[in-house]
N, C-alpha and C positions, 0 to 999 in steps of 0.2 A: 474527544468532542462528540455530540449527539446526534446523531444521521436527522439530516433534514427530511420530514416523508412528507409535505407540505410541497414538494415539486418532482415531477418526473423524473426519470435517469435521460431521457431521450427528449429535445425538444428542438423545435425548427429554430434557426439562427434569429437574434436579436429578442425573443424573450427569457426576461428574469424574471418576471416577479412569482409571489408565491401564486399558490391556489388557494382556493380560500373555499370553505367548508360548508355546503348549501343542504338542504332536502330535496329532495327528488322532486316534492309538491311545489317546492320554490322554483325548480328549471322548468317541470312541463305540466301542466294540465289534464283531465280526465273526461273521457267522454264516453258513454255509453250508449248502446244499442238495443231496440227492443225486433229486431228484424230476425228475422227465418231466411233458410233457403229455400219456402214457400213463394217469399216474396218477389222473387227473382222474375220479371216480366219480356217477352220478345220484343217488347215495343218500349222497352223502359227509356231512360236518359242517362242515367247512372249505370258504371260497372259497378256488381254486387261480388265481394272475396270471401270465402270460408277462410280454416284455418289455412290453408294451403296454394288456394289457386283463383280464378275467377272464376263463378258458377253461374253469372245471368247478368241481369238488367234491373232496374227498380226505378220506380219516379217517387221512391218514398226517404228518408234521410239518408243523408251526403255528407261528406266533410269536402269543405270548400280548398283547403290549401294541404300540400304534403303532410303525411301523418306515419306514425309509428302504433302499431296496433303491439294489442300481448293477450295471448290467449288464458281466460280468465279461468276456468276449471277444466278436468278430461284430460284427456291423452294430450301431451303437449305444453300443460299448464305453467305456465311463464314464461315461453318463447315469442320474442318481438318478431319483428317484420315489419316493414319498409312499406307503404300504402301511397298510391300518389292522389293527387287534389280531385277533387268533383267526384270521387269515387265514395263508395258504401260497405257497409263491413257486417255481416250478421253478429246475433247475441251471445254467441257463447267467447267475443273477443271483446277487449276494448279497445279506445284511443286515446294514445299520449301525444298533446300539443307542444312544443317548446313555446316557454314564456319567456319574452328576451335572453332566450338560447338557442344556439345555431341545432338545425334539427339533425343533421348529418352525425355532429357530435355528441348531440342525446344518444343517439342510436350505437355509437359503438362505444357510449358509456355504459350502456344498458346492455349491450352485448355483450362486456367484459365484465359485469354486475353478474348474471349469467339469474335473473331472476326466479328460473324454474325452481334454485334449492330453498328460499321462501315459502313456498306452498304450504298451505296444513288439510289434514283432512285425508282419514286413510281410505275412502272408501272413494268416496269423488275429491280428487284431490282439485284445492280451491286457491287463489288469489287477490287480496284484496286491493285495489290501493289505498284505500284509509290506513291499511297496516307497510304495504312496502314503501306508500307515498311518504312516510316519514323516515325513511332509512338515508344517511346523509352520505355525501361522496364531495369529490373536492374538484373545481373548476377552475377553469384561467378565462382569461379574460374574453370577451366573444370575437375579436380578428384571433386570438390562438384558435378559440375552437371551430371556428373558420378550418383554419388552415386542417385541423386534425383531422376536422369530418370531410374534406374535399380528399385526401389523403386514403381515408380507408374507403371512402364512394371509389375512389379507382381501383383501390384492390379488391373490393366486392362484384365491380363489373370483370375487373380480367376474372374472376374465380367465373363467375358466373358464364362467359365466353364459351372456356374451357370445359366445363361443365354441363353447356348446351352442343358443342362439338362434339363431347363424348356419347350424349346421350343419340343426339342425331346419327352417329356414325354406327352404335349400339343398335338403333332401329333399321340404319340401312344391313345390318350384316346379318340381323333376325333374320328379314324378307329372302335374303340369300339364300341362307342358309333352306330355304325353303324351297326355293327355286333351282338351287344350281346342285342339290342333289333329289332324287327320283321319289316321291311319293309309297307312301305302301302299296305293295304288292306290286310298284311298276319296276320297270329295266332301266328308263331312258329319263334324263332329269328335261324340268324344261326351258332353260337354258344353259348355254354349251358355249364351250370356247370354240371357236372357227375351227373346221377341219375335221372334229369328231363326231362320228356320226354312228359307231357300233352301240349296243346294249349293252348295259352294265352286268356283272354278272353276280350270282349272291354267293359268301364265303362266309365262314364263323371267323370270330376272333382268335381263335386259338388253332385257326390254320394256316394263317398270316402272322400270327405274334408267338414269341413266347413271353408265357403269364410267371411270373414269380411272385412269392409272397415274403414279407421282410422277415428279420429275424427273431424268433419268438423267445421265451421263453429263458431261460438260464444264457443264452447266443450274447444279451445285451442287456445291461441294469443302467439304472439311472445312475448308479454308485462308478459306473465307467465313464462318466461325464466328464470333460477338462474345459477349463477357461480358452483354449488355444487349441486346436488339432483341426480336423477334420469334421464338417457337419453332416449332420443326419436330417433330410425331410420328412417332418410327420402329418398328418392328416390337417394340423391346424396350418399349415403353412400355404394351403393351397384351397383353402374354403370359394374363393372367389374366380377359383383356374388360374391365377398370377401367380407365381410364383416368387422365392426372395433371392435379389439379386444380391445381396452383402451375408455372409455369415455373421454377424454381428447377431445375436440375441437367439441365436439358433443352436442346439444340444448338440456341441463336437466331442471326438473323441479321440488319443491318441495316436500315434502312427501306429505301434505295436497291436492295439484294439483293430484299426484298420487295417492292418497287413491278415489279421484274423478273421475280417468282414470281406473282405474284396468280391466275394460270390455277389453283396447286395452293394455293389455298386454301380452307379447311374450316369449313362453314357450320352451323349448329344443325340437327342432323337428318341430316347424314350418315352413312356406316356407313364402318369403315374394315375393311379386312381386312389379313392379312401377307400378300406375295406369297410366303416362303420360310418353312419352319420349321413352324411350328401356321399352318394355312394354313386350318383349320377356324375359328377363332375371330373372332369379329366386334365391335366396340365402336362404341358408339351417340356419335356427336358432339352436347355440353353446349351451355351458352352460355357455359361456363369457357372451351371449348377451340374455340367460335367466332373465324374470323380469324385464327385457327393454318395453318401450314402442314401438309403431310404429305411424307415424306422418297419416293425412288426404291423404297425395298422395300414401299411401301405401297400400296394401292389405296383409292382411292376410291368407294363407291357412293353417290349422289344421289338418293334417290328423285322418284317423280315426283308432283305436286302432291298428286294423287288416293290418293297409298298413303300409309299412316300413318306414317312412320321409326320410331316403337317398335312398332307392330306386325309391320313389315319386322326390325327389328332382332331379336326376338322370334324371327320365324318360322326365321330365320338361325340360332336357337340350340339348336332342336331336334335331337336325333340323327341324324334321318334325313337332313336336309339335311345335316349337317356329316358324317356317313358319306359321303354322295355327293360332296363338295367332295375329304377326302382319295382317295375310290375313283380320281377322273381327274384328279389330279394326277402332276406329272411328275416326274422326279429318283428316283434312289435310295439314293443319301445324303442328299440333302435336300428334303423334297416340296415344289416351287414349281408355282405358279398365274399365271395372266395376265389378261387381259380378257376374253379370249375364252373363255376356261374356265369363267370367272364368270358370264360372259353365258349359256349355256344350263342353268346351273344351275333345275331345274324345280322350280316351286312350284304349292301348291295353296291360295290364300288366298278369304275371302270379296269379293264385290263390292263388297256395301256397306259404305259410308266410313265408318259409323256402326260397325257391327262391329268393324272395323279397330281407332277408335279406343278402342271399351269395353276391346279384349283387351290392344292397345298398352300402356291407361296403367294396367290391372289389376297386367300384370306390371314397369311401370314403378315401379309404389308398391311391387310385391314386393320389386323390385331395391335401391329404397333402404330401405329395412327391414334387407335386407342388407348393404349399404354401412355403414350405422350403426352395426351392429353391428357391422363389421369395424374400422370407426377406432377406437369407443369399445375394442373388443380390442388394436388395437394402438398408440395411446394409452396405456393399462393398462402393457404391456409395455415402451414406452418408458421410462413414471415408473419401474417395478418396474429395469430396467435400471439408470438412471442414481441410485438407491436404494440398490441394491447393490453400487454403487463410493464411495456417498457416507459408507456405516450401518457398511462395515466398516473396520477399522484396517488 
């Protein structure tokens, strides 16, 4: 019998009937703009949007009721967005109206449409709608598409939540980071947790840690790979300072291979660095990613009993050190680092152990605060994804 594609796999209880086969120009409407972000006035009536954000005021064209914008050429060219009423949009977007269609449910038709692979035009890449407004897609009846687009409007506000938490918490820990360690060439940061009140003192890297380098050369091939064993972190694993909490989709290798590596293996409390590429960014070793290996392009730092690892890891993440890390690196295609590069990297940290760890595990609680809110965001966006292939016909 012939698979029905004339209706969804997933739909809210009590409808059946099919979808039925529309053009785009048939759901929503077109409008354009001839406005600049010149236009933008202190004294306007209207909020004016680029492609991205709000940038002024205008008392010049408006759309009067909720609207779906799609950026028409440039960087970006076919990405929607959500625009609400009395508001104004400059020229290099447009506006899609729904015509006796619910607009919630245009919008996460057109999201799962994904209209940026449309484009032509290699030099400015362009968008029409005379050309995608005839491209047809299949709808249900306007209380289904109710219910669809109220549906993904809640899953777009939690992402969005989540994703304003992140970034919020992001800017409070920048500020920190700023504050609650010492300025160049000072001792003393300027704020402190109660009770401490000595000057910090300055130490290299490599009189606090030991640096190792992974294993080069004929130590390790790609050809020692297994489906199953033991994983190895390489430099792509940790581009963002996160690290991967599952082995899943990461180069392991057998017990025998491992019983052969165990010099580069990675204990709770390491730091790893990339030897090439973001050569500034540093990830703090879990108890997930305990008894992991680490690949040839990575570096290991070890602290030493006496130094905190999150507050080591911590101090690694400041600007100034990670300015100073890219400043004497070498390469100029690609900046790479060694041991010995790492090793005189200077620091200026407090003595007491105690210090150490009040600051360590401050910003250690900050970090997963963070973290939380990044899975629960992209969590969100995975349901919302696999929703969007499920909800439409």
């Amino acid at each position: 019998m012939e698979k029905e594609t004339n209706k969804p796999s997933i739909r809210f209880a009590g409808f059946t009937d099919a979808w039925e086969q529309r053009k785009l120009n048939e759901i929503v409407s077109y409008a354009s703009s001839s406005l600049s972000a010149k236009d933008a006035a202190d004294d306007g009536k209207w909020n004016l949007y680029d492609a991205n954000h709000l940038i002024g005021k205008t008392n010049l064209f408006f759309v009067r009721d909720d609207y779906i914008t799609i950026i028409k050429d440039g960087a970006g060219v076919g990405r929607v967005r959500l625009l609400p009423k009395n508001s104004a949009f400059i020229g290099t977007m447009g506006a899609l109206l729904p015509l006796n269609s619910d607009l919630l449910f245009d919008y996460a038709l057109l999201t799962k449409a994904d209209l940026s692979r449309k484009f032509s035009g290699s030099t400015i890449p362009h968008i029409y709608f005379k050309d995608y407004g005839n491209e047809t897609y299949r709808t249900p009846l306007l209380l289904e598409q109710q219910k669809i687009g109220s549906l993904f409007e809640r899953l777009d506000s939690l992402i969005t939540l989540h994703q304003r938490e992140c970034d919020q918490l992001g800017n409070i820990k920048k500020a920190l980071l700023e504050k609650m360690f010492p300025s160049q060439n000072e001792y003393t940061p300027k704020i402190r947790f109660k009770g401490f009140t000595d000057a910090w003192e300055q130490r290299k890297l490599g009189d606090i840690s030991e640096i190792k380098t992974g294993p080069f050369g004929s130590t390790l091939h790609a050809d020692d790979y297994v489906s199953d064993g033991t994983p190895i972190i390489t430099t792509e694993h940790f581009k963002t300072g996160a690290l991967p909490r599952s082995k899943n989709g990461l180069p392991q290798v057998s017990d025998s291979d491992y019983k052969r590596l165990t010099a580069y293996t990675l204990d709770d409390g390491d730091i790893v660095f990339s030897r090439v590429g973001s050569v500034d960014i540093n990830a703090l070793i879990t108890p997930f990613q305990s008894n992991w290996l680490f690949s040839g392009r990575v570096l290991r730092v070890r602290p030493q009993t006496d130094i905190s690892s999150k507050f080591l890891h911590t101090r690694l993440e400041t600007e100034s050190i990670k300015t100073d890390i890219r400043t004497r690196a070498v390469g100029q295609t690609m900046p790479s680092i060694n041991t010995e590069i790492l090793k005189i990297t200077p620091l200026v940290l407090p003595s007491s152990a105690a210090e150490q760890e009040q600051i360590g595990s401050y910003f250690a609680a900050l970090d997963n605060l963070i973290t939380l809110h990044q899975r629960k965001c992209e969590k969100l966006k995975n349901i919302k994804k696999s929703l969007l292939e499920k909800m439409f016909a």
